[in-house]
DRENDO-369123 format. One record per residue (C-alpha): residue number from 1; x, y, z; residue in one letter. Coordinates in Angstrom, 2 decimals, always signed. Example, Ala and Ser with C-alpha at 12.3 -4.5 7.8 and 13.67 -1.06 7.14 Angstrom:
2
(1; (+12.30; -4.50; +7.80); "A")
(2; (+13.67; -1.06; +7.14); "S")
***
This chain:
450
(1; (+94.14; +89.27; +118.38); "X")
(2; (+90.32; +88.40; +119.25); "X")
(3; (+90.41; +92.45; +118.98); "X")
(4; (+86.48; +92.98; +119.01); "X")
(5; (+85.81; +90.66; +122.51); "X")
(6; (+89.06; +92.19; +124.38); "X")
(7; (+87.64; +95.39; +123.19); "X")
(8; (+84.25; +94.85; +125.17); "X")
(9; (+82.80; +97.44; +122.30); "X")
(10; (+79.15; +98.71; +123.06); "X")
(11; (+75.80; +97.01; +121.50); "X")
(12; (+75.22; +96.95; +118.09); "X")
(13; (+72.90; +99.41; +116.60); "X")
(14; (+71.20; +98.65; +113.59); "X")
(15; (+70.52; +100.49; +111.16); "X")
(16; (+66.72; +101.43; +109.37); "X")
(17; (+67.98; +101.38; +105.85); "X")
(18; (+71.62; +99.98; +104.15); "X")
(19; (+72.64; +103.41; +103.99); "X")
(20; (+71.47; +104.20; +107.30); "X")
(21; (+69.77; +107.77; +106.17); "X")
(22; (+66.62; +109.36; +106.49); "X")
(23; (+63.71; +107.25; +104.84); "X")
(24; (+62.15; +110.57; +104.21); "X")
(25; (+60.80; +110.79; +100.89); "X")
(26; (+63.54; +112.57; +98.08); "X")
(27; (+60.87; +113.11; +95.20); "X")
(28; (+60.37; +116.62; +96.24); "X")
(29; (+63.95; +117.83; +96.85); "X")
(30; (+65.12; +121.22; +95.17); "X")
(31; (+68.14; +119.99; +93.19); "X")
(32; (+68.65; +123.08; +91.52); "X")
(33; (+71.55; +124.07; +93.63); "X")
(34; (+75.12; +123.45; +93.14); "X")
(35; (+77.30; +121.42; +95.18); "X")
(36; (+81.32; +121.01; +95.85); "X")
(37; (+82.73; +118.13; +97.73); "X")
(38; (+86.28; +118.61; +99.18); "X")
(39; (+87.57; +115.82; +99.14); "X")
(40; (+87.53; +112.16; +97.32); "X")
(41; (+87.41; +109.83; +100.04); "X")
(42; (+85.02; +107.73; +101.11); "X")
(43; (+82.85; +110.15; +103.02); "X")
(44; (+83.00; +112.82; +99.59); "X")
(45; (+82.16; +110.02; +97.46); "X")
(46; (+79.24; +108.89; +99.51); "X")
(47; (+78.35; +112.56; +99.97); "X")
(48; (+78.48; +112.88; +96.05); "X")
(49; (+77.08; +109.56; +95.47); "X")
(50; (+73.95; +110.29; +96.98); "X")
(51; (+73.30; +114.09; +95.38); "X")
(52; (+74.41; +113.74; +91.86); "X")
(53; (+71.46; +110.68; +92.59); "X")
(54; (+68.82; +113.08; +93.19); "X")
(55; (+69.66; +115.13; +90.68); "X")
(56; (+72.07; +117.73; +92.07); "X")
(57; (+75.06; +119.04; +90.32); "X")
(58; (+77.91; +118.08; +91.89); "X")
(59; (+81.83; +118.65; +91.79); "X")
(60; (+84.58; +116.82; +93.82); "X")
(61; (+87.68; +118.33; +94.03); "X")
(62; (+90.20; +116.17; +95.14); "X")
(63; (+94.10; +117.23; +95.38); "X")
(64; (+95.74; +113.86; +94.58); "X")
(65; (+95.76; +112.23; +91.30); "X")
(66; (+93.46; +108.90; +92.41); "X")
(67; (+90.33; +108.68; +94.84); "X")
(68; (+89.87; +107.18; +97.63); "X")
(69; (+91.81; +108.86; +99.89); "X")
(70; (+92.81; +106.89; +102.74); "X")
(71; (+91.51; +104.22; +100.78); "X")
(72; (+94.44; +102.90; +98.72); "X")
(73; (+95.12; +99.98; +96.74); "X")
(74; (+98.12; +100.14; +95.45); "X")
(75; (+99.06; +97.68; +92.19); "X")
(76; (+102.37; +98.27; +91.85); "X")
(77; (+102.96; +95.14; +91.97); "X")
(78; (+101.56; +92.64; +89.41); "X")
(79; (+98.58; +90.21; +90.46); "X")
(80; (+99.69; +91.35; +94.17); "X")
(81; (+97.36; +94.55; +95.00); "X")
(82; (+97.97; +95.50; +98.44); "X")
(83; (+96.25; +98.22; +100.64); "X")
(84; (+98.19; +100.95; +101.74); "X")
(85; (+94.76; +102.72; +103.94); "X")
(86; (+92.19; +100.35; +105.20); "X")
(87; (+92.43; +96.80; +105.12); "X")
(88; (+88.76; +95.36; +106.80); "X")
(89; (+85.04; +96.00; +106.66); "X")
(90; (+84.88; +96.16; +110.51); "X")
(91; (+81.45; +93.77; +111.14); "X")
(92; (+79.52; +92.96; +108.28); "X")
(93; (+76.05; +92.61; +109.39); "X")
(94; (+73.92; +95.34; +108.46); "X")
(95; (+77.18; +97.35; +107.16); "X")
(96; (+76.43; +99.23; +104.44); "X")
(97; (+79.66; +98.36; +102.78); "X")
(98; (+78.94; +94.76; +103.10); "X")
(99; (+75.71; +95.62; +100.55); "X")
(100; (+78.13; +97.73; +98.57); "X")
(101; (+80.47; +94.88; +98.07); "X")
(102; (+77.66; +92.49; +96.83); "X")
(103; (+76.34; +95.33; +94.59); "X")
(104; (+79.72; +95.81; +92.74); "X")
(105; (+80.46; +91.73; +93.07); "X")
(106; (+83.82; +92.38; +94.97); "X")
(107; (+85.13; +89.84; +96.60); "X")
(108; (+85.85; +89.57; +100.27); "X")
(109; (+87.73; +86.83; +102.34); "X")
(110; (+87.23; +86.70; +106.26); "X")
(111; (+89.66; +87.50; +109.08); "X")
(112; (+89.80; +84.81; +112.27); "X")
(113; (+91.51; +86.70; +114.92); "X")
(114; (+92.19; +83.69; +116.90); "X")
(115; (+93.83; +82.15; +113.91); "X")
(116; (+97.34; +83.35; +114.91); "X")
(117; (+100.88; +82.95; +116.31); "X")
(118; (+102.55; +84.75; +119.07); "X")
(119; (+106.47; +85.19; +119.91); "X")
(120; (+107.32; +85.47; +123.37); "X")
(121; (+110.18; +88.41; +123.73); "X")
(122; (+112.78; +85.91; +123.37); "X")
(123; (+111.42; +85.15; +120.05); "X")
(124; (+110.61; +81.36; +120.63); "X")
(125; (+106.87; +80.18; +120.43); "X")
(126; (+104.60; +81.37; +122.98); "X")
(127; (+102.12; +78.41; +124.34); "X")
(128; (+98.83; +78.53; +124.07); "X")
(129; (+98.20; +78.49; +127.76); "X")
(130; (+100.68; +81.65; +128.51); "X")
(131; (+98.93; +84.12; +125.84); "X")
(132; (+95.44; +82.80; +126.80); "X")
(133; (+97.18; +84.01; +131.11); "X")
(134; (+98.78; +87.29; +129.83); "X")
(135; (+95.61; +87.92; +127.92); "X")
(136; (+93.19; +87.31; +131.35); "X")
(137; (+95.98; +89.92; +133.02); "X")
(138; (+95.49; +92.49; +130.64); "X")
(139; (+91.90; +92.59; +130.94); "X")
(140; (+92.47; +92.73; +134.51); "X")
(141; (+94.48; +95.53; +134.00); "X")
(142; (+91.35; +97.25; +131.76); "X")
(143; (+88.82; +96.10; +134.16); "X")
(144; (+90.69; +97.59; +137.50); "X")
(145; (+91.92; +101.13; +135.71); "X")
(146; (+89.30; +103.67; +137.41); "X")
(147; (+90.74; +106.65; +135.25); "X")
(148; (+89.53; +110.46; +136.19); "X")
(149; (+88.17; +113.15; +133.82); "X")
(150; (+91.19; +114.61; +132.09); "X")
(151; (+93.30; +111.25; +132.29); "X")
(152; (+95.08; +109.17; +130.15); "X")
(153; (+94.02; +105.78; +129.65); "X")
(154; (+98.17; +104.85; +130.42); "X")
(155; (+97.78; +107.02; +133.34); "X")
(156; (+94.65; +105.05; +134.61); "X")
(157; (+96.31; +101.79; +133.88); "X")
(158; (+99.47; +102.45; +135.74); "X")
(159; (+97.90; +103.41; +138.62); "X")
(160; (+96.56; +100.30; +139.14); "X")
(161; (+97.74; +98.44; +142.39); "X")
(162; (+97.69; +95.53; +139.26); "X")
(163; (+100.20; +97.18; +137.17); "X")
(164; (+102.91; +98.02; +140.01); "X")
(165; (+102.44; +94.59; +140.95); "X")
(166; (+103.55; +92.87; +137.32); "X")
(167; (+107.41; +91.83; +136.91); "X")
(168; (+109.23; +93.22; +133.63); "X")
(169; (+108.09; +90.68; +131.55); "X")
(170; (+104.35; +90.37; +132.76); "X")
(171; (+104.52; +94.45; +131.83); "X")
(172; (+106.20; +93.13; +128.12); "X")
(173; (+103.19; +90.85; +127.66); "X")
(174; (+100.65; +93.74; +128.75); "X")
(175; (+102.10; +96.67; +126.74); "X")
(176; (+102.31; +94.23; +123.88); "X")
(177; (+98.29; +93.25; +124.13); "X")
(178; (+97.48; +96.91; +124.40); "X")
(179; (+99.71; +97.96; +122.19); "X")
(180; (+97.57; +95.07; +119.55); "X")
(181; (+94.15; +95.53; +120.60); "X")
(182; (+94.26; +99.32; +121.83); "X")
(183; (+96.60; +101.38; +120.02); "X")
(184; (+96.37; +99.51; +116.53); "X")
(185; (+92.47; +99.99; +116.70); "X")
(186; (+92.39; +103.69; +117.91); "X")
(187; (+95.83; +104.71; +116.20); "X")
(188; (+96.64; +106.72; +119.60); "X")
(189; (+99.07; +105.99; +122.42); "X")
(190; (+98.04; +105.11; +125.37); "X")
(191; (+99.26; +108.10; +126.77); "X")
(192; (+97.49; +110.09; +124.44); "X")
(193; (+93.53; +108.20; +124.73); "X")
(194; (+91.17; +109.84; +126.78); "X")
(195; (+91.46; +107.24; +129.78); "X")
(196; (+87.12; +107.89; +129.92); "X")
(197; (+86.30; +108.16; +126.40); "X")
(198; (+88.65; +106.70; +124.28); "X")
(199; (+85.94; +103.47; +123.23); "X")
(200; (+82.72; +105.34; +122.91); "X")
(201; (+82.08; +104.24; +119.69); "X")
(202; (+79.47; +101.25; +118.35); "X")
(203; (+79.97; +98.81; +115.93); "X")
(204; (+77.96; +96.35; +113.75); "X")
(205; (+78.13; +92.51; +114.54); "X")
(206; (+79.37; +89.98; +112.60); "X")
(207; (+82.80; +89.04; +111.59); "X")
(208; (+85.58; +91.47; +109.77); "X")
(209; (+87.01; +90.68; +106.07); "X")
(210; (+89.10; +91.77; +104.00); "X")
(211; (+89.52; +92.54; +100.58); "X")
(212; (+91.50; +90.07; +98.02); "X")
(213; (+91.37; +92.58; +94.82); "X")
(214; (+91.65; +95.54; +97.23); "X")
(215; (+89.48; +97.94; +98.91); "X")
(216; (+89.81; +99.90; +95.86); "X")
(217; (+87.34; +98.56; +94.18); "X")
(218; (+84.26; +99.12; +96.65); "X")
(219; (+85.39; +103.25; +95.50); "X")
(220; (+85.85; +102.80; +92.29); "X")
(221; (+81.86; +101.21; +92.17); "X")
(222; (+80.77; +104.45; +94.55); "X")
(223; (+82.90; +106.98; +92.56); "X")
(224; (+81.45; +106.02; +88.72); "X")
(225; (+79.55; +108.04; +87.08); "X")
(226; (+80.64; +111.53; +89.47); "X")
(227; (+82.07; +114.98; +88.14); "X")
(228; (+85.96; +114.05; +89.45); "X")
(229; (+88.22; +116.53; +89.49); "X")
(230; (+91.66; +115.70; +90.56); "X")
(231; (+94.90; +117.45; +91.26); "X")
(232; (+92.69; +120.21; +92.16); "X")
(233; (+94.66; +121.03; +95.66); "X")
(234; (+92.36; +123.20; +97.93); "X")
(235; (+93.61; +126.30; +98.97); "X")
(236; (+91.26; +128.06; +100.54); "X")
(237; (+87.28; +128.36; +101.42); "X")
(238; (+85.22; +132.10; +101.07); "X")
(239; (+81.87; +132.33; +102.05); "X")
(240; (+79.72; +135.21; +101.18); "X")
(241; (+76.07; +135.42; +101.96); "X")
(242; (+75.55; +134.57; +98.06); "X")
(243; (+78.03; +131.73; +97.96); "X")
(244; (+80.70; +129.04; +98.75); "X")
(245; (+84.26; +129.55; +96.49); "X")
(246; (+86.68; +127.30; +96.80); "X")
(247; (+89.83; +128.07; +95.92); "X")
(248; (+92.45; +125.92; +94.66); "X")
(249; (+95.75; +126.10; +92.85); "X")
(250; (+94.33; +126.16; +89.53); "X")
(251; (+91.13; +128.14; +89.56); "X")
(252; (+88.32; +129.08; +91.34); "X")
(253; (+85.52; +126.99; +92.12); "X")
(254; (+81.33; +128.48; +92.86); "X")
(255; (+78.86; +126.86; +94.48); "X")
(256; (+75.73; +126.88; +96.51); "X")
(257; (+76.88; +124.69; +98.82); "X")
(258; (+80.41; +122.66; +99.83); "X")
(259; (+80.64; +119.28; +101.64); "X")
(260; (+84.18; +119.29; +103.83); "X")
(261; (+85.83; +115.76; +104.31); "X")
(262; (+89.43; +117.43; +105.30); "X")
(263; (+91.12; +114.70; +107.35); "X")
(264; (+91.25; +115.59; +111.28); "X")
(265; (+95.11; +115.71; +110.37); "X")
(266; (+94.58; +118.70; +107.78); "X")
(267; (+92.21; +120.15; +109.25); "X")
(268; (+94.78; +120.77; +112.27); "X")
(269; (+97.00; +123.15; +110.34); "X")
(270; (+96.33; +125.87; +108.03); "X")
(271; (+96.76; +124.08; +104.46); "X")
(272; (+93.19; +124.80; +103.81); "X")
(273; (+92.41; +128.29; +105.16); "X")
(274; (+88.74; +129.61; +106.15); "X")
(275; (+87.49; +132.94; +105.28); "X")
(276; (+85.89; +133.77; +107.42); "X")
(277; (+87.12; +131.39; +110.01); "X")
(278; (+85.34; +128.89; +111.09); "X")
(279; (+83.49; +129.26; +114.37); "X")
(280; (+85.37; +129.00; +117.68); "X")
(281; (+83.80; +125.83; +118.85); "X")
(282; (+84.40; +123.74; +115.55); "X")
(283; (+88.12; +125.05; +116.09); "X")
(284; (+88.09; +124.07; +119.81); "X")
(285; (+87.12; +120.65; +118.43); "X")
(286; (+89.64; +120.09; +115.65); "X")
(287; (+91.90; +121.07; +118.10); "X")
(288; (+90.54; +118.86; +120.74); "X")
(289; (+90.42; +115.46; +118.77); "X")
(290; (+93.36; +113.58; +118.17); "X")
(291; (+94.90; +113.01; +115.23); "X")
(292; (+96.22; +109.27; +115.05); "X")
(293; (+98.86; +107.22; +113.22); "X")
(294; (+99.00; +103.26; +112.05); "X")
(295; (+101.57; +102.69; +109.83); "X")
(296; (+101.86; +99.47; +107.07); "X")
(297; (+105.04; +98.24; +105.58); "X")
(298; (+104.70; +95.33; +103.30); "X")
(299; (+107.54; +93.26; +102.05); "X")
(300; (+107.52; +90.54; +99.18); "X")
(301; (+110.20; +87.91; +99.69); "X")
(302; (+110.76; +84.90; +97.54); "X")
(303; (+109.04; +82.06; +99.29); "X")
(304; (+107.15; +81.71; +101.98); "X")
(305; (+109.23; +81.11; +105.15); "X")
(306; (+106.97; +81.51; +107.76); "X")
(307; (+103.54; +79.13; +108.67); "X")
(308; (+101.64; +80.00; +105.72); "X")
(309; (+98.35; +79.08; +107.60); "X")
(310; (+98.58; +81.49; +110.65); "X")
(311; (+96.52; +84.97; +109.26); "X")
(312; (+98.44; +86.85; +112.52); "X")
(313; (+101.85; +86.39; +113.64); "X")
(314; (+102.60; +88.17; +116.71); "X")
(315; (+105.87; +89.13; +119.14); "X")
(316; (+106.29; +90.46; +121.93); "X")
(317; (+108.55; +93.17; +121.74); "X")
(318; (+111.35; +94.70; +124.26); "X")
(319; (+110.73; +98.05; +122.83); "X")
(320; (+106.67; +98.87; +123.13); "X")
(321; (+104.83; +98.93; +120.07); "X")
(322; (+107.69; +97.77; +117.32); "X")
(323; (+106.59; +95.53; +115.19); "X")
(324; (+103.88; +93.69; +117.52); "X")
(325; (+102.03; +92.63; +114.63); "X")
(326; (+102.29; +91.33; +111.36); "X")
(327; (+99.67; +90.51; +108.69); "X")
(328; (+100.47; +87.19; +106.70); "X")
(329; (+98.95; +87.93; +103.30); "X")
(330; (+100.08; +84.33; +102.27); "X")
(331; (+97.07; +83.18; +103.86); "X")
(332; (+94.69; +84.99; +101.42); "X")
(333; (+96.22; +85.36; +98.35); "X")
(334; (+99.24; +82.21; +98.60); "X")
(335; (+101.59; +85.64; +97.70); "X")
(336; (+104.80; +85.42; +99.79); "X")
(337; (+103.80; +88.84; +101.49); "X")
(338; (+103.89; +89.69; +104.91); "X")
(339; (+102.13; +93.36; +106.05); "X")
(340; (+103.94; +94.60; +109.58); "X")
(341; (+101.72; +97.54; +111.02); "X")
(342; (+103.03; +100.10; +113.55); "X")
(343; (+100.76; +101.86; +115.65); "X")
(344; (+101.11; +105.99; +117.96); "X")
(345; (+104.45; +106.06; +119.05); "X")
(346; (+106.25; +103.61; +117.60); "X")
(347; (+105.05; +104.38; +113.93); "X")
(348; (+105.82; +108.37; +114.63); "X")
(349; (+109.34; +107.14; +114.97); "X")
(350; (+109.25; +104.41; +111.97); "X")
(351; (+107.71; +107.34; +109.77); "X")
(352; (+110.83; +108.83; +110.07); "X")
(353; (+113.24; +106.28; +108.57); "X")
(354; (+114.42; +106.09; +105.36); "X")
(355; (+112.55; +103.19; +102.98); "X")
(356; (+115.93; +101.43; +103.50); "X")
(357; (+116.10; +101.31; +107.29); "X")
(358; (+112.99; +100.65; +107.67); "X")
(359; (+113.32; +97.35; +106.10); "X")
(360; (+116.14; +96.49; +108.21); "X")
(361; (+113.96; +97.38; +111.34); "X")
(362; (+111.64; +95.19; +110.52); "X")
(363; (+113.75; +92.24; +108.69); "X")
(364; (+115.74; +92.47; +112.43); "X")
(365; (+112.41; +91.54; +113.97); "X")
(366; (+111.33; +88.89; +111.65); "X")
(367; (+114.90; +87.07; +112.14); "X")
(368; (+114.54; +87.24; +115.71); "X")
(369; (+111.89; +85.29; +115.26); "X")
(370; (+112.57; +82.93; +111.93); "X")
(371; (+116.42; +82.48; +111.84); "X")
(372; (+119.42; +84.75; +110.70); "X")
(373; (+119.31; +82.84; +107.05); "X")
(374; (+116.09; +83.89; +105.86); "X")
(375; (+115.78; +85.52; +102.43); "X")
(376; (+115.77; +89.29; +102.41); "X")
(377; (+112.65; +90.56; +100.55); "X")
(378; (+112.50; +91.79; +96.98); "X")
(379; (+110.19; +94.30; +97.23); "X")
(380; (+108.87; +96.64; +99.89); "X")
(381; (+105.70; +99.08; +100.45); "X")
(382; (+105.07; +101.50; +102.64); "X")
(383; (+102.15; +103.57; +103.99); "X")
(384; (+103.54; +106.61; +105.47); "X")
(385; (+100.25; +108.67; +106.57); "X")
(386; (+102.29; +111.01; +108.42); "X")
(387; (+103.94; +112.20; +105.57); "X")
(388; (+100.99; +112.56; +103.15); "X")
(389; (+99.98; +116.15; +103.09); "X")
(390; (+96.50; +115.37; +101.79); "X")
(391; (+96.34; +113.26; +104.62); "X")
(392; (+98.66; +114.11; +107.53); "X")
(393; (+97.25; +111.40; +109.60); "X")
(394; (+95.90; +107.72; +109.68); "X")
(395; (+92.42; +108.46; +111.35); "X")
(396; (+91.47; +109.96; +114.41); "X")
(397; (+91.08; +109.12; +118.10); "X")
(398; (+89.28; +110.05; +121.09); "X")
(399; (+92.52; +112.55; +122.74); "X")
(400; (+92.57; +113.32; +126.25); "X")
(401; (+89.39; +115.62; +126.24); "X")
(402; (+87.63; +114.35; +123.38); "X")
(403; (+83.91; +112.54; +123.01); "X")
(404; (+81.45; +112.15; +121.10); "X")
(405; (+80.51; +115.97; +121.60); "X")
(406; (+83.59; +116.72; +120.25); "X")
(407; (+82.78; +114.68; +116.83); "X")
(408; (+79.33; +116.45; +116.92); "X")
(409; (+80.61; +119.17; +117.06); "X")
(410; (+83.03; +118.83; +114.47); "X")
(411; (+79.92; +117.43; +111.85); "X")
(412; (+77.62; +120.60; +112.79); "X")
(413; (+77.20; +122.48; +109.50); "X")
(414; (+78.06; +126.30; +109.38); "X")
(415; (+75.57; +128.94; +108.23); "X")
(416; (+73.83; +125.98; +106.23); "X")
(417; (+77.05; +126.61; +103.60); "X")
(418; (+79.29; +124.01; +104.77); "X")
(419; (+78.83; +120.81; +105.79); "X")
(420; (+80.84; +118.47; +107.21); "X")
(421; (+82.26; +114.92; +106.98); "X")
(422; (+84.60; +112.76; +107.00); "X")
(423; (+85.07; +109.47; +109.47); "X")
(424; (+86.05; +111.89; +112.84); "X")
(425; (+82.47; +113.71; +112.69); "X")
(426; (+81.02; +110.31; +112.46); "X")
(427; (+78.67; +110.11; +115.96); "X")
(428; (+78.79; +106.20; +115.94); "X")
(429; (+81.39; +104.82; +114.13); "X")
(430; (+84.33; +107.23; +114.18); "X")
(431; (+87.68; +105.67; +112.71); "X")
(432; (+86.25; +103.48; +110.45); "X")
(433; (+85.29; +103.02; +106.39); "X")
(434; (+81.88; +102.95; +107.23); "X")
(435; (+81.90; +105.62; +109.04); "X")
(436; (+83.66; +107.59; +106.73); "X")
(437; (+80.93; +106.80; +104.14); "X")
(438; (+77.95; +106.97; +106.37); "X")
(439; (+79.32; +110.52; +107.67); "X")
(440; (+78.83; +111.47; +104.02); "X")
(441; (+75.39; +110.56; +103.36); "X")
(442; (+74.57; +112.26; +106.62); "X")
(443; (+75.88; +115.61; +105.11); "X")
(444; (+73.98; +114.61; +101.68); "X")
(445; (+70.79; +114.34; +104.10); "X")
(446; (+71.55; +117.59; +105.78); "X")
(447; (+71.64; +119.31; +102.51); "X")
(448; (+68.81; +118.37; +101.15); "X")
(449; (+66.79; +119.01; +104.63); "X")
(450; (+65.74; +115.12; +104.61); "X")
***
């Protein structure tokens, strides 16, 4: 909780225009040539978005059935749409999705992060006074890590005179707050973060909401009107000095041109392959960047049991990272929902449990905490990123190794043929929606030389 201040993120940098591109002139652009977008997320669509615009031709293939990509809303259940991929617009001043959702008249409800309970590891109440302590320790904890090129951030921290000082518990209480405001922001473990790097990204001020109706509809207003083609599973990318084909399992695809949004996790293995290859550094840097994982399972019960008021219910766990945090949807909607997220480690593990077990992980939390008499839910929902071959990850993280260069390097365009997007080539605001997007109309801007 109060994610954004324990954070200490960077200054805000705004932004010339909403879609923070080029103000260059587009009356002049050659829109005779042909474009592809891989890809139907939010960084193809705002890659599409902006050339079909100016007048290019432009084709998205995308390999599920639905856009959006990590972008979900599922409504599976009736008049209870629930995301499955991103939840928040992260600071909505100057955010070009905060525009976007006035454009399209979607509504959005704000988060308070301080609006919350936590469970101490016993599962009784936690006082005020004790998180507000354990909170000053872990920043302590942050503030005294001096962690060395090639480190960890967990290595950094644990070398700390601080953290070899802390009894068991004190350690419970720390793991737990960087388990909530570390590893379920970056989707990395803290053995895995770059102990230098892992926060060198900026971020727009203003507060965080979320979505009521569903983040779906902020894609289904960028994706209208666009040459969709879906089911169209990429196979492979062959680039001539004439021309881009893509092929997929269905056909063969020309163009001019071809925007990449491949998630970092795809791009890791050799679903999609490259002829020829890409070049060595771009596949130093997919290899270098990390490939993260944060997990939702929502569950429906009967009735609200728990304090319908409180928008975060927190415990703090034995085990590190299971089931730290839960979402209480009840708060937005009045639906008896409750959204339990799992972040690096601990969602690795939960992503391989059966629907079934799952539950029963979680339900053995939430009676900890509640009572052994509380109702079991009705209906469950589960994200399961790992698992999603389109997708193969949640988002992606600074890895031990990994900067900014390494995103840069990822976005540079190859033999001005491909170009590439997606929210891990995103220079400023890697790991996010807007990011995602804005990476997109960056490759739309490269293309058209603006």
């Amino acid at each position: 909780m109060r994610r954004r201040d324990f954070l200490k993120l960077s200054g805000f940098v705004l932004l010339g225009t909403a879609c923070g591109c080029p103000s260059n002139s587009e009356d002049a652009i050659n829109t005779d040539e042909t474009i592809i977008v891989i890809g139907a997320g939010m960084a193809g669509l705002g890659a599409a978005r902006r050339l079909h615009d100016v007048g290019y031709s432009v084709t998205v293939l995308e390999g599920r059935e639905r856009v959006g990509g990590r972008v979900f809303t599922s409504r599976a259940w009736e008049g209870a749409p629930v995301d499955l991929g991103a939840s928040w617009i992260h600071g909505t001043a100057r955010n070009p999705l905060t525009q976007m959702a006035a454009e399209a008249g979607v509504e959005t409800a704000p988060t308070d992060y301080d609006n919350g309970l936590v469970y101490d590891v016993d599962g009784t109440l936690a006082a005020d006074a004790l998180f507000e302590e354990m909170e000053r320790l872990a920043r302590r904890l942050q503030d005294e890590a001096d962690p060395e090129e090639g480190q960890s951030l967990l290595d950094a921290l644990v070398a700390t005179e601080l953290w070899q000082s802390l009894s068991e518990r004190e350690r419970q209480w720390a793991q737990h707050l960087l388990n909530t405001n570390i590893e379920h922001e970056f989707s990395g473990g803290l053995d895995e973060l770059d102990g230098l790097n892992y926060d060198d990204a900026e971020a727009f001020s203003g507060g965080d909401v979320v979505f009521p109706d569903g983040y779906g509809r902020l894609v289904e207003h960028l994706a209208r009107g666009l040459d969709l083609r879906l089911g169209e599973v990429v196979q492979r990318v062959e680039r001539s000095a004439e021309q881009v084909v893509v092929v997929t399992d269905s056909g063969r695809f020309e163009a001019d041109r071809v925007v990449v949004t491949l998630p970092i996790g795809v791009l890791k293995t050799d679903a999609v392959a490259f002829e020829p290859p890409l070049p060595q550094a771009k596949q130093a840097a997919i290899e270098a960047m990390g490939a993260g994982l944060l997990d939702k399972l929502f569950v429906r019960f009967p009735s609200v049991f728990w304090d319908q008021k409180a928008e975060f219910l927190s415990q703090v766990s034995v085990k590190p990272g299971r089931w730290n945090e839960w979402l209480n949807i009840a708060a937005y909607t009045g639906e008896p929902i409750l959204l339990g997220f799992n972040a690096a480690g601990y969602a690795r593990e939960a992503a391989e449990l059966s629907d079934e077990a799952l539950v029963a992980d979680a339900m053995d939390v939430l009676r900890k905490l509640y009572g052994p008499n509380i109702p079991e839910p009705i209906e469950m929902q589960r994200s399961n990123w790992s698992k999603d071959p389109f997708a193969l990850c949640a988002y992606s993280f600074n890895a031990i190794g990994a900067d900014a260069n390494t995103r840069r390097t990822l976005a540079r365009p190859v033999a001005s043929q491909l170009y590439f997007a997606g929210e891990a080539t995103a220079l400023k605001y890697p790991s996010t929606v807007h990011g995602a997007y804005l990476s997109g109309q960056r490759a739309a801007a490269e293309i058209m030389g603006l």
